[in-house]
mmCIF file as gemmi writes it, N, C-alpha and C atoms, coordinates in Angstrom:
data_model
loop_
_atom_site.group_PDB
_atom_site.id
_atom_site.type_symbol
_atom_site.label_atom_id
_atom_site.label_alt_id
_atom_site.label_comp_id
_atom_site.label_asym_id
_atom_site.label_entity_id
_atom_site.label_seq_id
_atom_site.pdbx_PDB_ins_code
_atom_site.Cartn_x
_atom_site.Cartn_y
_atom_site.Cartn_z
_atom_site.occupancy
_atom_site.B_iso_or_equiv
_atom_site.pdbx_formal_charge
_atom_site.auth_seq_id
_atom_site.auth_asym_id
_atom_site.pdbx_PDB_model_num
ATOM 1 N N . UNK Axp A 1 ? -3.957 -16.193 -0.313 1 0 ? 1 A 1
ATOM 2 C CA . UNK Axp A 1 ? -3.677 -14.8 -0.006 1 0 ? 1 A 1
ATOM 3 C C . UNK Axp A 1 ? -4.936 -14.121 0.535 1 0 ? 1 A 1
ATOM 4 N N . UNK Axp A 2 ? -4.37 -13.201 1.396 1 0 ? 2 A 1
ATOM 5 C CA . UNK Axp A 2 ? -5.875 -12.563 2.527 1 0 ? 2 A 1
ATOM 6 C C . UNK Axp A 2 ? -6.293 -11.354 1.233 1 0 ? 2 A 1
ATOM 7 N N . UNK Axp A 3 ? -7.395 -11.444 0.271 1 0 ? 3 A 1
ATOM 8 C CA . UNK Axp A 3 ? -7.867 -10.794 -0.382 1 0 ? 3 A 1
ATOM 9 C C . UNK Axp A 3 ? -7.945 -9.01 0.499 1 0 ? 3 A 1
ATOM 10 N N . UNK Axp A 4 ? -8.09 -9.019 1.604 1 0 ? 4 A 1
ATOM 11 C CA . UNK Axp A 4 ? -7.813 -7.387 2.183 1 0 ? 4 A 1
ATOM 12 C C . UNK Axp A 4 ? -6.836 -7.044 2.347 1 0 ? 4 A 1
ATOM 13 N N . UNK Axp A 5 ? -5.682 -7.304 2.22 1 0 ? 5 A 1
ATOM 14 C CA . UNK Axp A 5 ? -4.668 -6.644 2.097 1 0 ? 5 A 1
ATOM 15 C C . UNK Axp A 5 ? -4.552 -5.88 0.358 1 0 ? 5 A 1
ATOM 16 N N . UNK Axp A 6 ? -5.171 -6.199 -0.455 1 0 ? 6 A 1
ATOM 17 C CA . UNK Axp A 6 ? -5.062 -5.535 -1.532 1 0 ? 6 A 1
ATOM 18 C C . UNK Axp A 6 ? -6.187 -4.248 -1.773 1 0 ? 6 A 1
ATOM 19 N N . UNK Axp A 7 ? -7.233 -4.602 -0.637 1 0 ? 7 A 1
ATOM 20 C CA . UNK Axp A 7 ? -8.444 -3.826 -0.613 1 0 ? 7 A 1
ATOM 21 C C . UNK Axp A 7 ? -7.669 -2.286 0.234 1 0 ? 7 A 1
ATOM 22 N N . UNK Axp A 8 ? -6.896 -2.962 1.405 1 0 ? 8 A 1
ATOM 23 C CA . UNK Axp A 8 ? -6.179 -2.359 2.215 1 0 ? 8 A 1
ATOM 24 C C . UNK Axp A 8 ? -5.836 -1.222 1.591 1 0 ? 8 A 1
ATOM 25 N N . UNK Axp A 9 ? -4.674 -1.557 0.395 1 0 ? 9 A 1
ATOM 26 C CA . UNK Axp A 9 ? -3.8 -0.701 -0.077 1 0 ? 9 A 1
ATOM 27 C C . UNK Axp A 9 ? -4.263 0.325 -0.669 1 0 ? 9 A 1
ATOM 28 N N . UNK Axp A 10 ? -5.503 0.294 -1.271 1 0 ? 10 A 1
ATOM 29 C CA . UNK Axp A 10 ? -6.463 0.942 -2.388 1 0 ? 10 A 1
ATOM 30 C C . UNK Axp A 10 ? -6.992 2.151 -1.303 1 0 ? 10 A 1
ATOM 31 N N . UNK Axp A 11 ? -7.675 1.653 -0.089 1 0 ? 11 A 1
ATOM 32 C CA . UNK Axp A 11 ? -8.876 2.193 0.861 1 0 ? 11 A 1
ATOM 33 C C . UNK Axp A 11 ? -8.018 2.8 2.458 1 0 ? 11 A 1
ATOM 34 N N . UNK Axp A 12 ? -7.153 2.56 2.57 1 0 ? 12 A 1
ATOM 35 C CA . UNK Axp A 12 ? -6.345 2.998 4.111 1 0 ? 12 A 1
ATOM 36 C C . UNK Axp A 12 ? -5.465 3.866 3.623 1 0 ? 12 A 1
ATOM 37 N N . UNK Axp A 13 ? -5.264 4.651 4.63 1 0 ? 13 A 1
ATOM 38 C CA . UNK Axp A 13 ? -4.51 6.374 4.844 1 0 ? 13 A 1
ATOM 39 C C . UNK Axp A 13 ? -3.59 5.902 5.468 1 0 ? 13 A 1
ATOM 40 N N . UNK Axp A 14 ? -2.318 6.616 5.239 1 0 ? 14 A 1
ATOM 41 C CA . UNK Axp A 14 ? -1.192 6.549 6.282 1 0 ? 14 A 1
ATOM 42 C C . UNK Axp A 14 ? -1.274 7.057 7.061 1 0 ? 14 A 1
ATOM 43 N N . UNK Axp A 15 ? -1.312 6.779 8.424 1 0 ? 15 A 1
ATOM 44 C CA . UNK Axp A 15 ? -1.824 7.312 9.427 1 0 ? 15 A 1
ATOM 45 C C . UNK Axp A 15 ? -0.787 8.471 10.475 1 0 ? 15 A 1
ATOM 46 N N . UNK Axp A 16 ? 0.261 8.734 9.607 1 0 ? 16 A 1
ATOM 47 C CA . UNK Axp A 16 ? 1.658 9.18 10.178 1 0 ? 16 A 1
ATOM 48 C C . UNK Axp A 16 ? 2.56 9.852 9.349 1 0 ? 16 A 1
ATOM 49 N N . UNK Axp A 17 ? 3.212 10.318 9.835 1 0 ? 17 A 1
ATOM 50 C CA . UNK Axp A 17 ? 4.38 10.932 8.973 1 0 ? 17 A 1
ATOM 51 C C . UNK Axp A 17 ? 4.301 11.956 7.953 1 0 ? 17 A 1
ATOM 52 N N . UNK Axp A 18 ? 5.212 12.491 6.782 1 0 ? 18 A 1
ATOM 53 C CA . UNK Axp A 18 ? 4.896 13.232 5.955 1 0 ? 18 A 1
ATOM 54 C C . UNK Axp A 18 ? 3.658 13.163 4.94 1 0 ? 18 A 1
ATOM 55 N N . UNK Axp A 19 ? 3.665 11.714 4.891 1 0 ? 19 A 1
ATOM 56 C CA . UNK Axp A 19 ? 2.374 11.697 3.759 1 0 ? 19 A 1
ATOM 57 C C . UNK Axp A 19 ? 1.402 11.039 4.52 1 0 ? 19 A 1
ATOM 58 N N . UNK Axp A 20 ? 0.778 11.543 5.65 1 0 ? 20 A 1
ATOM 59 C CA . UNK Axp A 20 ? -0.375 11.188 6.295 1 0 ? 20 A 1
ATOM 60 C C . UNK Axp A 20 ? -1.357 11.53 5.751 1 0 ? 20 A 1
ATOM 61 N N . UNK Axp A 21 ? -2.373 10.919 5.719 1 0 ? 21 A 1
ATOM 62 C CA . UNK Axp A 21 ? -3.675 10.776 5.299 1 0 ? 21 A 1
ATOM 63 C C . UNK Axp A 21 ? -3.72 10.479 3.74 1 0 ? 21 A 1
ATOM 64 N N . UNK Axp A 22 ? -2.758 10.407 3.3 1 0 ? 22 A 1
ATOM 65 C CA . UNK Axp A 22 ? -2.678 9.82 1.572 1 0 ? 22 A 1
ATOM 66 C C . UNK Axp A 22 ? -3.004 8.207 1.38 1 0 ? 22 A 1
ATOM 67 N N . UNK Axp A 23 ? -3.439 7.936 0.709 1 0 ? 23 A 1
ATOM 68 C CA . UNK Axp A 23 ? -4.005 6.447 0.413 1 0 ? 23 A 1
ATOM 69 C C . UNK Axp A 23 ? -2.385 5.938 -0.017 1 0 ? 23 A 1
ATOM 70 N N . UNK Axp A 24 ? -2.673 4.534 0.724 1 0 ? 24 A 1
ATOM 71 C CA . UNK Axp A 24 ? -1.407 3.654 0.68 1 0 ? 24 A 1
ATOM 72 C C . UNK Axp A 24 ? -1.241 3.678 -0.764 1 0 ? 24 A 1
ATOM 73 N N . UNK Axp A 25 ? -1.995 3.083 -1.781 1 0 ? 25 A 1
ATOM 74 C CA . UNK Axp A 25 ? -0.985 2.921 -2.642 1 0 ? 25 A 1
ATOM 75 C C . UNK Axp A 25 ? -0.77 4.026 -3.425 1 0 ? 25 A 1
ATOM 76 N N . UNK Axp A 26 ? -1.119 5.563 -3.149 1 0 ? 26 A 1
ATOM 77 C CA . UNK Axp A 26 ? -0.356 6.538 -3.488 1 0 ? 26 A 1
ATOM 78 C C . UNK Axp A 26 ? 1.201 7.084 -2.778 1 0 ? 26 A 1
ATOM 79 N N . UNK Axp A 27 ? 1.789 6.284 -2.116 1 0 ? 27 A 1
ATOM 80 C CA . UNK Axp A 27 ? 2.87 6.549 -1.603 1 0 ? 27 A 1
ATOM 81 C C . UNK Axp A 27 ? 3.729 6.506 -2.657 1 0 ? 27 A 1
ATOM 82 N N . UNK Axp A 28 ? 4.781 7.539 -2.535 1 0 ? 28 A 1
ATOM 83 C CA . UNK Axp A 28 ? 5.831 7.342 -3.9 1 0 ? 28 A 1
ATOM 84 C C . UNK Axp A 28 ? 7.149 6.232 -3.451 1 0 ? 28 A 1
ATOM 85 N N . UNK Axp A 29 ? 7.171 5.852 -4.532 1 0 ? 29 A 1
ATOM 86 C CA . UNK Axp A 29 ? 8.198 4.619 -4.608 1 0 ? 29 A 1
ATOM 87 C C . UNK Axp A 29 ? 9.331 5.21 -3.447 1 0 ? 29 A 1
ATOM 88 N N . UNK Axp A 30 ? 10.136 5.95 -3.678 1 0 ? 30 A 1
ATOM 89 C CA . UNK Axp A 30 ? 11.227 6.528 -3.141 1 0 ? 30 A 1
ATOM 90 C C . UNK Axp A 30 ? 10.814 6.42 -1.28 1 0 ? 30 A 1
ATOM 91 N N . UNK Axp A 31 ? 9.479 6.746 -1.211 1 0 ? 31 A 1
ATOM 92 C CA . UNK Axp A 31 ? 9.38 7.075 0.037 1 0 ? 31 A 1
ATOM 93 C C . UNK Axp A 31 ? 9.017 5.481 0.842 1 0 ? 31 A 1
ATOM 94 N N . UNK Axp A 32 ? 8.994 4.226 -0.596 1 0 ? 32 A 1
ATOM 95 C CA . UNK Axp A 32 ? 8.58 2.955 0.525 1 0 ? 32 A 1
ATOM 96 C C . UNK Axp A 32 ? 10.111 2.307 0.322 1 0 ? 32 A 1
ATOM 97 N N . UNK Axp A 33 ? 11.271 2.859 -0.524 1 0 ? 33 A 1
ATOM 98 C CA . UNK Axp A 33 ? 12.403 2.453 -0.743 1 0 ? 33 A 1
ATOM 99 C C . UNK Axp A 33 ? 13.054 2.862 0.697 1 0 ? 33 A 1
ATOM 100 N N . UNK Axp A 34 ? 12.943 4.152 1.223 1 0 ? 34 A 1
ATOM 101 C CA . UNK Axp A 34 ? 13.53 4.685 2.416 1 0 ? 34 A 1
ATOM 102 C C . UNK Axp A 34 ? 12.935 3.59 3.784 1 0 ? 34 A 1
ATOM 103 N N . UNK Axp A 35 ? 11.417 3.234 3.073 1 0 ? 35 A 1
ATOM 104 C CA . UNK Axp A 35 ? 11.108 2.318 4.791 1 0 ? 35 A 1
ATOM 105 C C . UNK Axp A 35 ? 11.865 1.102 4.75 1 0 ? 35 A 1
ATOM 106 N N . UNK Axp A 36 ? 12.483 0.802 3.562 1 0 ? 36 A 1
ATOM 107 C CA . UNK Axp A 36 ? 12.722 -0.778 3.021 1 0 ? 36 A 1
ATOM 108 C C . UNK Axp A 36 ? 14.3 -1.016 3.706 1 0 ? 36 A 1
ATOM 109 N N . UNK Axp A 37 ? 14.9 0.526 3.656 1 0 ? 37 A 1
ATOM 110 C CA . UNK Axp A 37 ? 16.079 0.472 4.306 1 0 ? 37 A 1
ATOM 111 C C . UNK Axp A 37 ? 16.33 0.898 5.912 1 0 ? 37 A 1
ATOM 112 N N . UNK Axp A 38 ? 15.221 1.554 5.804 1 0 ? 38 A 1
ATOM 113 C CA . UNK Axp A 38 ? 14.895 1.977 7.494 1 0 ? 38 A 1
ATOM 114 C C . UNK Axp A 38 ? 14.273 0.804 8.111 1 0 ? 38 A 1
ATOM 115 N N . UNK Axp A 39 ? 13.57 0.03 7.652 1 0 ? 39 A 1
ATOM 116 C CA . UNK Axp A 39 ? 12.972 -0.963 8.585 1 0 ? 39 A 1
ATOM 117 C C . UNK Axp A 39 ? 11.214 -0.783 8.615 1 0 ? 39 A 1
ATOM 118 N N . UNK Axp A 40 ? 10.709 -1.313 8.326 1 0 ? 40 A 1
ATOM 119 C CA . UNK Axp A 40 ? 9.005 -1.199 7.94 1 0 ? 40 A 1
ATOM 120 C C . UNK Axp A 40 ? 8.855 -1.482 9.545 1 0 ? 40 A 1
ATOM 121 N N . UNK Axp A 41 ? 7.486 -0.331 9.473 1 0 ? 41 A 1
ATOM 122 C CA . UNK Axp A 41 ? 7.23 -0.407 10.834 1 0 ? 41 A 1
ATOM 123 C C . UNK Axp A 41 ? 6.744 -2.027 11.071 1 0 ? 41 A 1
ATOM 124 N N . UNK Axp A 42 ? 5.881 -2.264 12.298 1 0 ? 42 A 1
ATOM 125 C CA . UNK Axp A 42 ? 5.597 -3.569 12.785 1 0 ? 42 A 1
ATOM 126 C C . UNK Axp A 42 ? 4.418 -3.437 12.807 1 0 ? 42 A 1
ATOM 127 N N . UNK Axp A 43 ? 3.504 -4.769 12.718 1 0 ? 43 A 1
ATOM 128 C CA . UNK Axp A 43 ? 2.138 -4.913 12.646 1 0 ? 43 A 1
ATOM 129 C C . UNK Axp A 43 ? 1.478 -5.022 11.05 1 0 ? 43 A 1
ATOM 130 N N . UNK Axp A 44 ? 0.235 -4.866 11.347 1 0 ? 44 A 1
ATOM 131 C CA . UNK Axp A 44 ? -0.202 -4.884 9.572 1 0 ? 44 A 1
ATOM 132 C C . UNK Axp A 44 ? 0.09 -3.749 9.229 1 0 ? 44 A 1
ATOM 133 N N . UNK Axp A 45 ? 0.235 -2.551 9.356 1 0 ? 45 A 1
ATOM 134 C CA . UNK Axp A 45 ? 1.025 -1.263 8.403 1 0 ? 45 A 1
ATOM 135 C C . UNK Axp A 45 ? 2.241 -1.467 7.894 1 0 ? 45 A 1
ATOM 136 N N . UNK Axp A 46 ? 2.759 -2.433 8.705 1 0 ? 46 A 1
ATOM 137 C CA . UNK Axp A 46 ? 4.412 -2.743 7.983 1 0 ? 46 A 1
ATOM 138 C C . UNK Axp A 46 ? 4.504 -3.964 6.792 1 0 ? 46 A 1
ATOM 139 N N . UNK Axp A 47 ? 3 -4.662 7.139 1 0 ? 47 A 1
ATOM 140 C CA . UNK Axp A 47 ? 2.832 -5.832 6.213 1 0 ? 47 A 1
ATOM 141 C C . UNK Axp A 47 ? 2.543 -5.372 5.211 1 0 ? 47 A 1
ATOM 142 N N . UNK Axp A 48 ? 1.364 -3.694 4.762 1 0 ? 48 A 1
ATOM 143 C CA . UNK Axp A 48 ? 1.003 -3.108 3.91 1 0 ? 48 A 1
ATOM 144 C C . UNK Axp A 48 ? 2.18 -2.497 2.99 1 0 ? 48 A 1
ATOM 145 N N . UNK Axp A 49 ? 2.745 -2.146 3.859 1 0 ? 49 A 1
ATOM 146 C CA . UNK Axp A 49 ? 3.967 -1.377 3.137 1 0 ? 49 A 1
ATOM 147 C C . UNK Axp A 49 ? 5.206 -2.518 2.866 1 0 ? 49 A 1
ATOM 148 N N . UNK Axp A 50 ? 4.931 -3.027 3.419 1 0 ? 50 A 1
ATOM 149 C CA . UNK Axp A 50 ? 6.085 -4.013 2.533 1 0 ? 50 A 1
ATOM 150 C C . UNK Axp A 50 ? 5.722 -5.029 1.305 1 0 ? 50 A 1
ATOM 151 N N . UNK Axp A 51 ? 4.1 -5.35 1.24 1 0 ? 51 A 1
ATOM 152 C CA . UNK Axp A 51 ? 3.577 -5.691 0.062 1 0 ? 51 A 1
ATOM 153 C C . UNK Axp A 51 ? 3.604 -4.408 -0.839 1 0 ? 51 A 1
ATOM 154 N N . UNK Axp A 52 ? 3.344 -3.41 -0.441 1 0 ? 52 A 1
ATOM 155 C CA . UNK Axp A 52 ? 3.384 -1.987 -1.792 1 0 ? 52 A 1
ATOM 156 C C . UNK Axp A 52 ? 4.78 -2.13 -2.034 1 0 ? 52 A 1
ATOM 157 N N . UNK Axp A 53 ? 5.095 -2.053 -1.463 1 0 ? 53 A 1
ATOM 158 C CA . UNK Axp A 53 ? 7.218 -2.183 -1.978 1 0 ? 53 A 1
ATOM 159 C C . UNK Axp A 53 ? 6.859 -2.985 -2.989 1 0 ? 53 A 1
ATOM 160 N N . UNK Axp A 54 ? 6.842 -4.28 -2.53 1 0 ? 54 A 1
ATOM 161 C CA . UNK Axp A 54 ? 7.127 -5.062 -3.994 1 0 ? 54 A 1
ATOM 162 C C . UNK Axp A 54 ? 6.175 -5.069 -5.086 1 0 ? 54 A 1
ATOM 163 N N . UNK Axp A 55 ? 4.626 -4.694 -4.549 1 0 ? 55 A 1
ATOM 164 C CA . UNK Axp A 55 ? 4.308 -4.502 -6.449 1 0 ? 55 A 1
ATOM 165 C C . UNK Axp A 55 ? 4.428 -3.445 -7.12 1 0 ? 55 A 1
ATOM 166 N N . UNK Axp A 56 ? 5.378 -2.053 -6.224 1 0 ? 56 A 1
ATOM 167 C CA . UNK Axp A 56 ? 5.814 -1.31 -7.071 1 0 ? 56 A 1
ATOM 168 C C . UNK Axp A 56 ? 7.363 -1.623 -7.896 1 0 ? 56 A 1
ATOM 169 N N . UNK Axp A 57 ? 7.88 -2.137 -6.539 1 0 ? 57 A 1
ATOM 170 C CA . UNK Axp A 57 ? 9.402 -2.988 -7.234 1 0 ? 57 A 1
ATOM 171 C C . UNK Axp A 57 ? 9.401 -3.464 -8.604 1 0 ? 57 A 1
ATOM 172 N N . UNK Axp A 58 ? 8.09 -4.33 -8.738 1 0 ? 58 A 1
ATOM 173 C CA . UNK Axp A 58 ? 8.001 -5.546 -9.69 1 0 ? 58 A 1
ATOM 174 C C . UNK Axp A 58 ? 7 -4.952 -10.662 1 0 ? 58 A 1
ATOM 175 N N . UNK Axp A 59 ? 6.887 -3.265 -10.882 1 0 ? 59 A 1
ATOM 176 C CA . UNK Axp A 59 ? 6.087 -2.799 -11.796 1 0 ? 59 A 1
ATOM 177 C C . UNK Axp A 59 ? 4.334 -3.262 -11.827 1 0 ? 59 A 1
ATOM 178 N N . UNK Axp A 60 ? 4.064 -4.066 -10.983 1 0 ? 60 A 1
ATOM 179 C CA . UNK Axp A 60 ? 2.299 -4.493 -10.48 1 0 ? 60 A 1
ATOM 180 C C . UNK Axp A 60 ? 1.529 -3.431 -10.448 1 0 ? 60 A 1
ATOM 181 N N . UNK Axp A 61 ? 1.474 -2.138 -10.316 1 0 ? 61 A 1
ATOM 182 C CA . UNK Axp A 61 ? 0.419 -1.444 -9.425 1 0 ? 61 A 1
ATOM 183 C C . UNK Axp A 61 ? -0.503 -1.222 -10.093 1 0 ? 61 A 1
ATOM 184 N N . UNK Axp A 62 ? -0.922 -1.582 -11.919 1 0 ? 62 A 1
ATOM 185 C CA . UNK Axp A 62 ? -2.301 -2.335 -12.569 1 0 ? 62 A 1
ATOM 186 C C . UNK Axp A 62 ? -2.651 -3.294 -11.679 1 0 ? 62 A 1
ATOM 187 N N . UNK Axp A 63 ? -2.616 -3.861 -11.27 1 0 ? 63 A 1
ATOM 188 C CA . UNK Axp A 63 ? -3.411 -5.282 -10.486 1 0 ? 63 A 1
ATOM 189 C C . UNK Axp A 63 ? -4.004 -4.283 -9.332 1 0 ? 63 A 1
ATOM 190 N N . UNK Axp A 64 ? -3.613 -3.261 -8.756 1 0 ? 64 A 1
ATOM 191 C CA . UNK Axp A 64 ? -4.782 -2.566 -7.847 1 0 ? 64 A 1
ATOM 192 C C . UNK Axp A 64 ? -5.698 -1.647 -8.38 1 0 ? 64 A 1
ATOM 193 N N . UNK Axp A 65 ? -5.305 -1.495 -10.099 1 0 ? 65 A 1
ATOM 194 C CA . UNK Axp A 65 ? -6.365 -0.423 -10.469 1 0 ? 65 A 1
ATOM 195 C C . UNK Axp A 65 ? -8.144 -1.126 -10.684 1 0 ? 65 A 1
ATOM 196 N N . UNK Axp A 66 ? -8.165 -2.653 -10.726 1 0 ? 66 A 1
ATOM 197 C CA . UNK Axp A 66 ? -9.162 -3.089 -10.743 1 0 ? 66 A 1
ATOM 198 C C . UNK Axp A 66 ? -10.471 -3.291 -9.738 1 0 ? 66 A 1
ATOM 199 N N . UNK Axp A 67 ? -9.107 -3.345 -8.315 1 0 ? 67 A 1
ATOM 200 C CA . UNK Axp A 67 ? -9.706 -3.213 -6.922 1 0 ? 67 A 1
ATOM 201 C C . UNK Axp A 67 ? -10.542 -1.977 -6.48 1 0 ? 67 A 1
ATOM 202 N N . UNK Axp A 68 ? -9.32 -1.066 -7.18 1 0 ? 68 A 1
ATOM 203 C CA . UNK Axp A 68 ? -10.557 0.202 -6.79 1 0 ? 68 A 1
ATOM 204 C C . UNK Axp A 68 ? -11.671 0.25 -7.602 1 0 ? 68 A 1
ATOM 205 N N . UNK Axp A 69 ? -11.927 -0.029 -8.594 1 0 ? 69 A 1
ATOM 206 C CA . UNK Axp A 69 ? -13.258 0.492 -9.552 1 0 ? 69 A 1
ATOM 207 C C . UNK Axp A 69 ? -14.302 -0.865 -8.796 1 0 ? 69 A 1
ATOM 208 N N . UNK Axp A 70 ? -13.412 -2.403 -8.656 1 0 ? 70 A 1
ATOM 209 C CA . UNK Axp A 70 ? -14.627 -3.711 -8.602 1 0 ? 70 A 1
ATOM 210 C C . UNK Axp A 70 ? -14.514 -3.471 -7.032 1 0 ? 70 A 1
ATOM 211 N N . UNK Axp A 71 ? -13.643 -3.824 -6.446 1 0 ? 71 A 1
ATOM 212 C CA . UNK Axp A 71 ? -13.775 -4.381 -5.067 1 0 ? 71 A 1
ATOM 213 C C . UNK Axp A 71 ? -14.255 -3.284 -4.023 1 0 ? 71 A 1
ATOM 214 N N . UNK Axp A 72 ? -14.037 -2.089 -4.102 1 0 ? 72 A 1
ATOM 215 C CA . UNK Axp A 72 ? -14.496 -1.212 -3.364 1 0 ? 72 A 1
ATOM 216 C C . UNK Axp A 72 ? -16.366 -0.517 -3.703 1 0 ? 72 A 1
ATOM 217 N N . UNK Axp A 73 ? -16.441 -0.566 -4.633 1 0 ? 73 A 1
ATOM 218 C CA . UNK Axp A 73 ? -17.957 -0.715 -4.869 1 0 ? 73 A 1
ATOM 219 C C . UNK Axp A 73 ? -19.042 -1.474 -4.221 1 0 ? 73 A 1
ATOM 220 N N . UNK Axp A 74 ? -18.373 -2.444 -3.962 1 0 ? 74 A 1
ATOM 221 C CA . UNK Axp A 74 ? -19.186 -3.247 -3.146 1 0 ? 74 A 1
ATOM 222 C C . UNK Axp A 74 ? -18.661 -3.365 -1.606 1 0 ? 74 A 1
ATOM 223 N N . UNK Axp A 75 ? -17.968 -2.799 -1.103 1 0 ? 75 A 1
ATOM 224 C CA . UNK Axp A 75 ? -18.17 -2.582 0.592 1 0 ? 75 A 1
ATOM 225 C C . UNK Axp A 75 ? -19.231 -1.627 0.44 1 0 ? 75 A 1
């Protein structure tokens, strides 16, 4: 697994829409349930958001609270 895509989720803004400029993995569930049925955009923003789908799906989103305190300290 590409270890930046989890760095991703922690450190990148949505660059669009209602919740622009909010850090990916502050998006609310409801609002990555609507992309899930609308269709995730294309490219790596759609890869981002369709990995946040599922570790909010699957109750995960502890496994990014570590990234922000360890992994972002050191960029």
């Amino acid at each position: 697994m590409d270890e930046t895509i989890l760095t991703d989720l922690v450190s990148k803004q949505m660059p669009y829409g209602k919740y622009k400029g909010r850090i990916l993995r502050d998006l609310p569930e409801p609002y990555l349930v609507w992309y899930k049925s609308k269709g995730f955009p294309t490219g790596r923003l759609g890869m981002l958001l369709a990995t946040l789908y599922e570790i909010k799906l699957n109750g995960l989103e502890y496994l990014l609270d570590g990234i922000d305190r360890n992994k972002l300290s050191k960029l």
